[in-house]
BALO-697049 format. One record per residue (C-alpha): x, y, z; residue in one letter. Coordinates in steps of 0.2 Angstrom, whole numbers, padded with zeros to 4 digits, always signed. Layout:
XYZa...
***
This chain:
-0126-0099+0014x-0143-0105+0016x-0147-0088+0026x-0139-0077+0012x-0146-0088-0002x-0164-0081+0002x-0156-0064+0003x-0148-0064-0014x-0165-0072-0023x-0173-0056-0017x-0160-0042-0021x-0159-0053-0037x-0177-0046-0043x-0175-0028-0039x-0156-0028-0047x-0166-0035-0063x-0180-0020-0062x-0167-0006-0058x-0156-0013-0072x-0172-0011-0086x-0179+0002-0080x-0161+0011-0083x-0159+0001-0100x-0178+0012-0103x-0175+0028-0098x-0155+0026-0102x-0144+0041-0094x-0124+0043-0090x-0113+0054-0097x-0102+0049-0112x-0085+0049-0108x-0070+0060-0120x-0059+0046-0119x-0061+0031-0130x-0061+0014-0119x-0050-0002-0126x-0062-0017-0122x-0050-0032-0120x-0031-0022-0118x-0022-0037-0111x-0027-0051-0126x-0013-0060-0129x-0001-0053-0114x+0008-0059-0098x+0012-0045-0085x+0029-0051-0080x+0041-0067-0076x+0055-0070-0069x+0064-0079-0055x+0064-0078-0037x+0067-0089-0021x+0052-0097-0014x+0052-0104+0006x+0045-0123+0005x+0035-0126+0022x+0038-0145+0019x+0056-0146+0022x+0061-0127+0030x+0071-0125+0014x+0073-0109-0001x+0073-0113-0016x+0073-0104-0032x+0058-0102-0043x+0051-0096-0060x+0036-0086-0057x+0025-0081-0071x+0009-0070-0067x-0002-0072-0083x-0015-0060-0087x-0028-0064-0075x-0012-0058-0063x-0013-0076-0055x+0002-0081-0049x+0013-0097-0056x+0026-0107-0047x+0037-0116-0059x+0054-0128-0056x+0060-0119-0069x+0059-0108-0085x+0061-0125-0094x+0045-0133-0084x+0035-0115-0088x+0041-0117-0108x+0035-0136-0110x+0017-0132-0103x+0021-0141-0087x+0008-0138-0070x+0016-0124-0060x+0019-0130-0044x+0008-0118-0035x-0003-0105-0042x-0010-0091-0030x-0027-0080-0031x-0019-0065-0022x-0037-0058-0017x-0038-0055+0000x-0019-0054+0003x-0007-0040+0006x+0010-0039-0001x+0021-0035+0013x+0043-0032+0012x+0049-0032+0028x+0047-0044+0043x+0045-0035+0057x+0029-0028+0049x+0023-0047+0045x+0027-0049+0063x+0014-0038+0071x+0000-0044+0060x+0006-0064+0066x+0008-0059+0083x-0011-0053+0083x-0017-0069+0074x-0018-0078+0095x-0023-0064+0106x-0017-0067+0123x+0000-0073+0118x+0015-0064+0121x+0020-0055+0106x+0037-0062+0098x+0049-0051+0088x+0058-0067+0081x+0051-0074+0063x+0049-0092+0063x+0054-0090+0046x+0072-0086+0042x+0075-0076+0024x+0089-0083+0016x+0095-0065+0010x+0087-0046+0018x+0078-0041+0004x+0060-0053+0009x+0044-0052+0001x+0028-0058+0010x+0009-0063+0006x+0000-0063+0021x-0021-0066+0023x-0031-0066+0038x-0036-0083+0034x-0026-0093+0019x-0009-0099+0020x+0006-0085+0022x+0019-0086+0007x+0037-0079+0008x+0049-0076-0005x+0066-0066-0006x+0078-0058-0018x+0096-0053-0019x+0095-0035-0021x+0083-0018-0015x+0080-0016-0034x+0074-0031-0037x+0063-0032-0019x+0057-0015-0027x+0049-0020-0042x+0042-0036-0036x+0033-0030-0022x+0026-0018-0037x+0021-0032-0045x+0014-0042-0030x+0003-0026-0026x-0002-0024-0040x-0010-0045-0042x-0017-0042-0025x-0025-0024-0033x-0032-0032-0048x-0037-0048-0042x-0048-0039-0026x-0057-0032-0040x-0066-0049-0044x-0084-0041-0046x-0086-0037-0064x-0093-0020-0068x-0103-0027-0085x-0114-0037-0074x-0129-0025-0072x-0138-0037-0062x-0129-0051-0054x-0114-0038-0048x-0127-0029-0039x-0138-0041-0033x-0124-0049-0025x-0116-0033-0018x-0134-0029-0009x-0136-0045-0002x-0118-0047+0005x-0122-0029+0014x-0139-0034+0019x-0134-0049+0026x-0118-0040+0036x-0131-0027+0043x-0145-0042+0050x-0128-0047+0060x-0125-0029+0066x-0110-0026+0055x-0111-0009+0046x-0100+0001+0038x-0085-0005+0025x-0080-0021+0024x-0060-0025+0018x-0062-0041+0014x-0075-0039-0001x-0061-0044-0009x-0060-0056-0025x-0075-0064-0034x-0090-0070-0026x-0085-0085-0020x-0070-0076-0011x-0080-0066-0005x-0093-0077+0003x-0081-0089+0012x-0074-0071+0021x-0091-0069+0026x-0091-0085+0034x-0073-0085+0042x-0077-0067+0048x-0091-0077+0063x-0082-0095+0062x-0064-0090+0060x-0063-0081+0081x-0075-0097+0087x-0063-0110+0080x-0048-0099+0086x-0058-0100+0103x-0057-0117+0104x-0042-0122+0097x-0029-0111+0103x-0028-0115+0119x-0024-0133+0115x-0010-0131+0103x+0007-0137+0111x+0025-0131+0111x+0032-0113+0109x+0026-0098+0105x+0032-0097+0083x+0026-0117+0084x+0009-0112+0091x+0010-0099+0077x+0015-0110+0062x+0003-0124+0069x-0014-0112+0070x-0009-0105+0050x-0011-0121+0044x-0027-0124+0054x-0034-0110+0046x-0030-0114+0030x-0035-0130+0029x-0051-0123+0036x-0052-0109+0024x-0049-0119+0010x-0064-0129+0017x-0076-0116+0018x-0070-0108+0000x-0076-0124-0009x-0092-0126+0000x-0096-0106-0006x-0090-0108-0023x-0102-0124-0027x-0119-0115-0015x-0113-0100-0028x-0113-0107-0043x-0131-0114-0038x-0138-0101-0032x-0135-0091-0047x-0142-0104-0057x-0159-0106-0050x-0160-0086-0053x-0154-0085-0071x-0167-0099-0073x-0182-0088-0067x-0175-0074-0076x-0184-0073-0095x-0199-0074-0087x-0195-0060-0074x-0190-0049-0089x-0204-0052-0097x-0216-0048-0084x-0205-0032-0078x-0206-0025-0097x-0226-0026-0096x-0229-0020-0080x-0214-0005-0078x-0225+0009-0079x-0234+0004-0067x-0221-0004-0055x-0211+0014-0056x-0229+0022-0049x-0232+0010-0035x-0214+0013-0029x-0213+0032-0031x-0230+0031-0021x-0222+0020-0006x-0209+0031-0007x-0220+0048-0003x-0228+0036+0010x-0211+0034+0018x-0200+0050+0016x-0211+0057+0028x-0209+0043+0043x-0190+0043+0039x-0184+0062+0033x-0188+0071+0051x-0178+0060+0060x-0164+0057+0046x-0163+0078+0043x-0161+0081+0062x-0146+0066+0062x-0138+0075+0047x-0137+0092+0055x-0131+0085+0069x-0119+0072+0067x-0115+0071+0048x-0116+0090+0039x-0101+0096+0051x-0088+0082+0044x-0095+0082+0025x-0081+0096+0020x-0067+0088+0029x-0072+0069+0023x-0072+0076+0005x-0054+0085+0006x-0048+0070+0015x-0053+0061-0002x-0048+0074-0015x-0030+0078-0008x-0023+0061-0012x-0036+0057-0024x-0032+0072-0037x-0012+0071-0034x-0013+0053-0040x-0024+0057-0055x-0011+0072-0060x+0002+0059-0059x-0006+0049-0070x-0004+0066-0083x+0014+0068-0079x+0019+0050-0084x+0010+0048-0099x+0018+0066-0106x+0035+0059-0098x+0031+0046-0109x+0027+0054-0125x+0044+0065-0122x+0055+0051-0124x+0045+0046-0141x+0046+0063-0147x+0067+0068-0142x+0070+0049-0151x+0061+0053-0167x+0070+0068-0167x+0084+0061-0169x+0081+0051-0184x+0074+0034-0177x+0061+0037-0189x+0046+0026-0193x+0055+0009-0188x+0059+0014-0170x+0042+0024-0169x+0034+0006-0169x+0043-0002-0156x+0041+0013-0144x+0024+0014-0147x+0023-0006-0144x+0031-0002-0128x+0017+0012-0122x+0003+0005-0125x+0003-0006-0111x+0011+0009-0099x-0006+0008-0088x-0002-0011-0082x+0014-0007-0079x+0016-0008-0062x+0033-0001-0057x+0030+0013-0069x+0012+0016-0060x+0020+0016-0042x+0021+0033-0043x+0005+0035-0047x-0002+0024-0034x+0009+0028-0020x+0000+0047-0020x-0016+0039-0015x-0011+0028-0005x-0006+0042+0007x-0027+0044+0010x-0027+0048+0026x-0046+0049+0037x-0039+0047+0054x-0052+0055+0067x-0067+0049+0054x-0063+0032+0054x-0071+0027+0072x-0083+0038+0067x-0090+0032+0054x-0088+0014+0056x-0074+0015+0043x-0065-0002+0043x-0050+0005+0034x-0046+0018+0020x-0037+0005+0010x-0057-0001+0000x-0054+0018-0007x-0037+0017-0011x-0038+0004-0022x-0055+0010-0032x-0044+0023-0034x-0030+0017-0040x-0044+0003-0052x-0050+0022-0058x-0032+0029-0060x-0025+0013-0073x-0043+0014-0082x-0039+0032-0088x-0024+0030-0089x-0026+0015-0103x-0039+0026-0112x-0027+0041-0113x-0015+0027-0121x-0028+0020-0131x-0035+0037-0139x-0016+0043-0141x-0012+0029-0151x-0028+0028-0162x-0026+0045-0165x-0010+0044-0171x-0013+0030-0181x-0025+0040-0190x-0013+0054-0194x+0001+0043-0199x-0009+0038-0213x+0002+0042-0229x+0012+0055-0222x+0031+0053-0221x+0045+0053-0209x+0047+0072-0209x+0034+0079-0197x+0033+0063-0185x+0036+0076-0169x+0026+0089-0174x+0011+0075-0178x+0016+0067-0160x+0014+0083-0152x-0002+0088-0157x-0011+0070-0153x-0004+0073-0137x-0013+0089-0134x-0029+0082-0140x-0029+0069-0130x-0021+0078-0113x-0038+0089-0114x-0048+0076-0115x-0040+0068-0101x-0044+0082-0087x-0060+0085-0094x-0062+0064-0088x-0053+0065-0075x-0064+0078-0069x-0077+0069-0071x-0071+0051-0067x-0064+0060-0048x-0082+0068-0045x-0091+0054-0046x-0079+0045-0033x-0080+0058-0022x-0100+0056-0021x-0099+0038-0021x-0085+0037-0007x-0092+0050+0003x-0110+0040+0002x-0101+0024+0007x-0097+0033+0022x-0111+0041+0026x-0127+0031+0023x-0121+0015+0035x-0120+0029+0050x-0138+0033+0044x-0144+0017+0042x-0136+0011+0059x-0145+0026+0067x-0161+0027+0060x-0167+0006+0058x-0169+0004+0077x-0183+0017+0077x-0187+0013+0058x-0187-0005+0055x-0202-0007+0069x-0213+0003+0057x-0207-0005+0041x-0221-0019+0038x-0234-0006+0037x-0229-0004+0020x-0230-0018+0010x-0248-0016+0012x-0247-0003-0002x-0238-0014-0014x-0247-0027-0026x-0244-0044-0025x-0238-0045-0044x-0225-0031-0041x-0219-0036-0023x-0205-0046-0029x-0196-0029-0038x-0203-0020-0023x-0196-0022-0004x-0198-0010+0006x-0181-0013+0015x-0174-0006-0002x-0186+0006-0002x-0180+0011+0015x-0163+0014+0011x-0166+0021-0005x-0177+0036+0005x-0160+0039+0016x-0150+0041+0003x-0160+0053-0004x-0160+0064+0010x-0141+0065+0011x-0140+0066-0009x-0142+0085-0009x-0127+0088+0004x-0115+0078-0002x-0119+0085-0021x-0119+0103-0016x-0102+0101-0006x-0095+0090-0024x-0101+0105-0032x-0094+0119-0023x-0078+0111-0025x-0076+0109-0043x-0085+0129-0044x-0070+0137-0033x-0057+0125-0046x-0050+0117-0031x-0039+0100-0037x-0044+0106-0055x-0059+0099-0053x-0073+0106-0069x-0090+0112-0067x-0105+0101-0072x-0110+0115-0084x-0094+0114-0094x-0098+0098-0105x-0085+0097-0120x-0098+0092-0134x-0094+0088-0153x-0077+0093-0149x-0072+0077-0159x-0086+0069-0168x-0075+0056-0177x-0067+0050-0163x-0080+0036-0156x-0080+0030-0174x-0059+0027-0173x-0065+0017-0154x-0074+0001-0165x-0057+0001-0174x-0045-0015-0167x-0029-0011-0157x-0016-0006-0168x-0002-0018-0168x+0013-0006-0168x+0026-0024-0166x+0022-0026-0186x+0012-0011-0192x+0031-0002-0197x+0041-0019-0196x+0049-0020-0213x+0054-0039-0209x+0036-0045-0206x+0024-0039-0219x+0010-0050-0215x+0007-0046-0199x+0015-0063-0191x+0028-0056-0180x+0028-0057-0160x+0012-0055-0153x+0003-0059-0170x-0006-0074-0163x-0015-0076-0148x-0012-0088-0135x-0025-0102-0136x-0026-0106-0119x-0013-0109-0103x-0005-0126-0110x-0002-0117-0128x+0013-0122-0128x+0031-0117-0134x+0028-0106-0149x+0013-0098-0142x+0021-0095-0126x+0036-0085-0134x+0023-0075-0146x+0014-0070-0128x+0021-0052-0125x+0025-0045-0108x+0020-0029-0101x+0034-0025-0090x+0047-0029-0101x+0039-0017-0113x+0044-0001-0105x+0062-0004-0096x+0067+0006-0079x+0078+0019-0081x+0096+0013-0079x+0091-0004-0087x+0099-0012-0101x+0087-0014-0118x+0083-0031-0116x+0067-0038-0121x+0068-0056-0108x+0064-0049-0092x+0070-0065-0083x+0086-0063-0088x+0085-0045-0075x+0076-0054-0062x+0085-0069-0063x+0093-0069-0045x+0112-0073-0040x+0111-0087-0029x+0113-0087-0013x+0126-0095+0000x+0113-0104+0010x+0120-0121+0017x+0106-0128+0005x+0113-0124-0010x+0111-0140-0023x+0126-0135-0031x+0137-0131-0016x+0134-0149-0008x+0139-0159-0027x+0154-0148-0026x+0158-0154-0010x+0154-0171-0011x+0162-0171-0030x+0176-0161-0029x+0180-0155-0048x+0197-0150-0053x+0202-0141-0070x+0218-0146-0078x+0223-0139-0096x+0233-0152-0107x+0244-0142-0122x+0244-0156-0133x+0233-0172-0138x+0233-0186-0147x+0223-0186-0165x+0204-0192-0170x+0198-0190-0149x+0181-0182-0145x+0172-0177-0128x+0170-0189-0116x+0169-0195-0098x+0179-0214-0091x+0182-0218-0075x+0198-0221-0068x+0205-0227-0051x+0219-0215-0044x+0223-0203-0030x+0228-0184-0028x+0239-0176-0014x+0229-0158-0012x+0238-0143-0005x+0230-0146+0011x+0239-0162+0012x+0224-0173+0011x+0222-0187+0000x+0206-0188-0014x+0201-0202-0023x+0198-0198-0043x+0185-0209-0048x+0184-0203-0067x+0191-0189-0081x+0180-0179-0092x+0191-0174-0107x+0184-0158-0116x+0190-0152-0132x+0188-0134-0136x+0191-0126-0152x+0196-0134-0170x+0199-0152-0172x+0193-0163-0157x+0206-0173-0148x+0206-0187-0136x+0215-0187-0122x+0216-0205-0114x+0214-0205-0093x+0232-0212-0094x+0240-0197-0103x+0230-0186-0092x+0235-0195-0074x+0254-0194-0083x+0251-0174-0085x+0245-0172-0067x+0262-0183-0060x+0275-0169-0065x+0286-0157-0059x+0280-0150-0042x+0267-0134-0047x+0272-0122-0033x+0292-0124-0034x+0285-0118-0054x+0279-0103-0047x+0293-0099-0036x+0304-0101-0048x+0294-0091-0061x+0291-0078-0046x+0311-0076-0044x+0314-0072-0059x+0300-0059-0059x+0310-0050-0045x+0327-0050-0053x+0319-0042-0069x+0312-0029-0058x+0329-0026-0050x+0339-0026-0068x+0327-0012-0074x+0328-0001-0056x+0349-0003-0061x+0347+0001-0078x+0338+0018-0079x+0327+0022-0091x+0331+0017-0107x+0319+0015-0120x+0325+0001-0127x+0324-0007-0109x+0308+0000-0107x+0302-0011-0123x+0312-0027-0117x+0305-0025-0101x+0286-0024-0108x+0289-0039-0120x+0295-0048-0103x+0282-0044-0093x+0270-0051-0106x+0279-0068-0108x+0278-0069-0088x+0260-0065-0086x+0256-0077-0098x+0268-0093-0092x+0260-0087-0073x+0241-0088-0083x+0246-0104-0088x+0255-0112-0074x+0247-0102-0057x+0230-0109-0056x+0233-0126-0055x+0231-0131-0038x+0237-0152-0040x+0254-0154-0034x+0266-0171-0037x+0258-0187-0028x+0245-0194-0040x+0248-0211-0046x+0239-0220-0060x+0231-0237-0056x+0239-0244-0070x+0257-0245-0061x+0263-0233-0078x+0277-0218-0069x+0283-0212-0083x+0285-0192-0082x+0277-0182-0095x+0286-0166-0104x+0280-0148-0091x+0276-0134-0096x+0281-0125-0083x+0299-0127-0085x+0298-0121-0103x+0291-0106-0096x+0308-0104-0083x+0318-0108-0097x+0310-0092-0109x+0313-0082-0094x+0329-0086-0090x+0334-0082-0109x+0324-0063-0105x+0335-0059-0090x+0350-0064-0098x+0348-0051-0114x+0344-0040-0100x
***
């Protein structure tokens, strides 16, 4: 920390200068779209339950998860628990992780966690059912889960992606300067040890993202000397080196956060007076460095042109179609669902849903790009990025850091389609009825479907350049610094002292290598989008003024469709009218808080607006059920009583008596629970209810009642078919059916004794039943 602390004080200076100097000169194209600022205020991405493996005690148990708008993930006992504002049980950062659903593919990522063990194809963990879900990290703890059904193992393992997607983004694009300074310093420090090239694990927020630098050098030392000493067999070696790690991760994680949050404070300190001295002296910073620069280009652009032609300029082409296949499919995608999307709204207006239903559709798609099962599609065509051959190459850790800015790039336009749609349609509904709502749908779309390729265009370019940079320059750099870096200190003779903490000539250095590669990778973006491929637009074709109102409707607030036609809630104080004031709101705001998933439903799925009444698992027969074992230690058993005795309510008193069960064996009854349904309550004494369970024998009942079924059958076989019989025979089937409803589920036979000493016999209904029977066969 100490070693990256001086790095990042230095690349926190030349961030400062490159982010005034852009502030000066400005530049950037201004995007078609309009961009909602805050588009999850007030929202939850989805809930419900699943079953949770507790390391402590071996054991499933079932969970109420809640992953909140920051798509951290919350752990409760019970919806109850998450309703009163309890603390979760566990709450999980998914940076870093990787959602996984089957475990033989967790397997081969524990088998390599010791190397030189023999790999085992048997989980120490046993799912309770064969639809598992699995976080694993390199580092922190692993955590399992499981569901009853693929459908449900489906859209989970959307939703975990789609945490682990959003929460790896920790570096915030609206910090011009302390995003950048960091990002430099990480990759600075990475390339003093050697290490060029991408990095996966720049996942999370800085912090995060510090103690994986860390665990990248301490985390195969510790594992060195550790794994050899651990005891037992091969999954308990295993299970005991995970918790090691996370206990030492954890460790390391809270020594980065608090060096962070130090560091950063020192800088912000120093930084009014940096500014200050950058606006003065910019003119003539910018002509020292351009001057270094000349100086420099031509040490380095002999020996960087001669590596390009020979080693770089042959794979450009195939790099960028590598990129653009999957890349552009996934952007198309994106087109397809939104119109998809705008087809329901428009067949259900057509048929007269009118303004009313127009709302809560509306409601529904504006949240359609954090919607993470109805984005799978969209996200599974890029993940299909293949750069097998150039990945050794180039020193490409994996393609998965380009699949995800990807997939980052793919929701963001896919939330400003939504967002223009709806603020253009807004606008149009102003005053106008319910008579041209398809015709006015339509032609939004249209406007906002144009603007959306000329963006997407635009949006794909300029990740093409980028990725195809983050390739290419830490091959360069890798190549050219041994014969460079030598030569380097040469050049800060040309800098003045006042201007030598904007200007490094490592910076410099790099910068001079990007340059030279610039005009390749440019030309070969360019090419592309001139032959139309992946409908990819020209630089020259620039849509201006085609809307000039429309960046005045983007400082207008979200529309808020859920009371904007709701004729039941004038003022605006329907669901999702507040905002949530914090995580321990409480009840009211907690029901208030909409939920993106449940705003849009699957296909197939019923229109229901709790989403944890879908999710909500059958449990399983695992040996640890809680309700299984008080069943079978506190046998219930159901007995209906016809008649009662007047003024009674509900209750429970205990009693001392015993029961003969079918099996033959003996229970003890320890207590009665009377329950009243219906009309007036009546109490039923224990006594009266131990009399009711002491009467006829229950299965001579039903053979009896059974016997007279078959002689009815055989009278009607005699008697042909008479309709008269035909209409005797159905009223008789109906009486029998309901004595055997009555009668045939009660599983207590004679042999229960009251502890009082009382024997008397109580009236059975059973034998009333025989009785209507016999009465049936006789007319027959």
């Amino acid at each position: 920390m100490r070693e990256f602390g001086e790095t990042y004080q230095q690349q926190y200076a030349v961030a400062l200068f490159n982010s005034v100097r852009y502030e000066i000169e400005g530049g950037g194209t201004q995007s078609q779209l309009l961009h909602r600022k805050d588009p999850l205020v007030d929202r939850s991405i989805f809930s419900g339950n699943l079953f949770q493996y507790l390391e402590e005690n071996r054991k499933w148990r079932n969970r109420f998860v809640f992953v909140a708008s920051s798509y951290s993930i919350s752990l409760y006992e019970s919806k109850t628990a998450h309703d009163r504002s309890l603390h979760p049980k566990v709450t999980i950062n998914c940076a870093g992780y990787r959602a996984l659903k089957s475990m033989e593919e967790y397997m081969d990522l524990v088998n390599n966690s010791l190397p030189g063990a023999r790999p085992s194809s048997s989980p120490f963990v046993k799912c309770a059912t064969q639809f598992p879900l699995i976080l694993w990290h390199p580092y922190a703890r692993h955590h399992y889960f499981c569901v009853m059904t693929e459908k449900e193992q489906t859209k989970w393992h959307a939703v975990l992606q789609d945490c682990v997607r959003h929460t790896n983004n920790g570096l915030s694009e609206d910090c011009k300067v302390l995003t950048p300074a960091f990002t430099d310093a990480v990759r600075l420090h990475r390339q003093a040890k050697g290490h060029y090239g991408t990095w996966d694990m720049m996942c999370g927020g800085p912090p995060q993202i510090l103690a994986n630098l860390v665990m990248e050098t301490l985390h195969p030392e510790m594992r060195s000397l550790i794994a050899h000493r651990l005891k037992g067999k091969l999954q308990q070696k295993q299970r005991h080196w995970m918790l090691i790690s996370d206990a030492l991760y954890k460790q390391v994680l809270r020594h980065t956060r608090a060096h962070y949050e130090a560091l950063v404070q020192s800088c912000e300190v120093q930084r009014p007076a940096l500014d200050a001295g950058l606006r003065t002296d910019m003119d003539q910073i910018i002509a020292s460095k351009d001057h270094v620069q000349g100086k420099m280009r031509a040490l380095v652009l002999p020996r960087a042109e001669q590596l390009l032609l020979a080693s770089v300029k042959p794979y450009v082409d195939s790099i960028l179609e590598a990129l653009m296949e999957p890349t552009s499919r996934g952007f198309s995608e994106v087109r397809d669902v939104f119109s998809r999307e705008l087809v329901e709204v428009s067949k259900n207006t057509l048929n007269g849903g009118g303004k009313e239903l127009l709302g809560e559709q509306m409601e529904r798609l504006s949240m359609l790009a954090f919607h993470p099962v109805k984005m799978q599609s969209c996200y599974e065509e890029v993940e299909q990025l293949n750069l097998d051959g150039l990945q050794q190459r180039f020193d490409v850790s994996s393609p998965s850091v380009f699949v995800q800015r990807a997939q980052i790039l793919m929701r963001e336009q896919m939330d400003n389609a939504v967002y223009t749609f709806e603020q253009l349609l807004n606008q149009s509904l102003e005053g106008q009825g319910d008579e041209d709502l398809c015709k006015t749908i339509q032609k939004c779309e249209d406007r906002v479907l144009k603007k959306y390729d000329y963006d997407s265009s635009t949006v794909r370019k300029k990740f093409f350049r980028e990725a195809l940079l983050q390739i290419i320059i830490p091959y360069m750099l890798k190549h050219l610094s041994p014969s460079c870096t030598a030569e380097l200190p040469k050049f800060k003779e040309l800098i003045f002292e006042d201007f030598s903490r904007f200007l490094l000539v490592e910076n410099v250095f790099e910068e001079v290598v990007l340059h030279s590669v610039t005009k390749d990778i440019m030309m070969a973006v360019k090419e592309a989008a001139v032959q139309r491929r992946h409908n990819l637009y020209r630089d020259s074709m620039v849509l201006t003024n085609s809307d000039p109102n429309l960046h005045l409707l983007g400082e207008s607030p979200s529309v808020d469709w859920s009371t904007k036609f709701s004729p039941d809630d004038p003022e605006g104080e329907g669901e999702g009218g507040a905002q949530d004031e914090g995580p321990r709101g409480g009840l009211a705001a907690a029901k208030r808080r909409r939920q993106v998933v449940s705003m849009i439903q699957l296909d197939g799925e019923e229109d229901d607006d709790d989403d944890e009444a879908r999710m909500l698992p059958r449990t399983p027969k695992s040996p640890d059920s809680v309700h299984e074992i008080r069943g079978l230690i506190n046998p219930v058993v159901e007995v209906e009583h016809p008649e009662a005795e007047e003024g009674g309510t509900n209750g429970t008193e205990p009693v001392s008596a015993t029961v003969l069960l079918e099996d033959g064996s003996v229970e003890e009854v320890r207590s009665v629970t009377t329950l009243v349904e219906g009309g007036d309550q009546r109490r039923v004494s224990p006594q009266d209810m131990m009399k009711r369970l002491m009467g006829k024998d229950r299965k001579q009942e039903v053979t009896d009642i059974e016997q007279a079924i078959q002689e009815i059958d055989l009278a009607v076989q005699e008697g042909g078919k008479d309709t008269d019989l035909e209409a005797d025979l159905g009223q008789t089937s109906s009486k029998t059916n309901e004595g055997l409803n009555e009668v045939g589920p009660q599983p207590i036979r004679n042999g229960l004794t009251g502890g009082d000493g009382n024997g008397e016999e109580v009236e059975n209904f059973g034998e009333k039943v025989a009785v209507q029977i016999s009465d049936v066969v006789c007319e027959i």
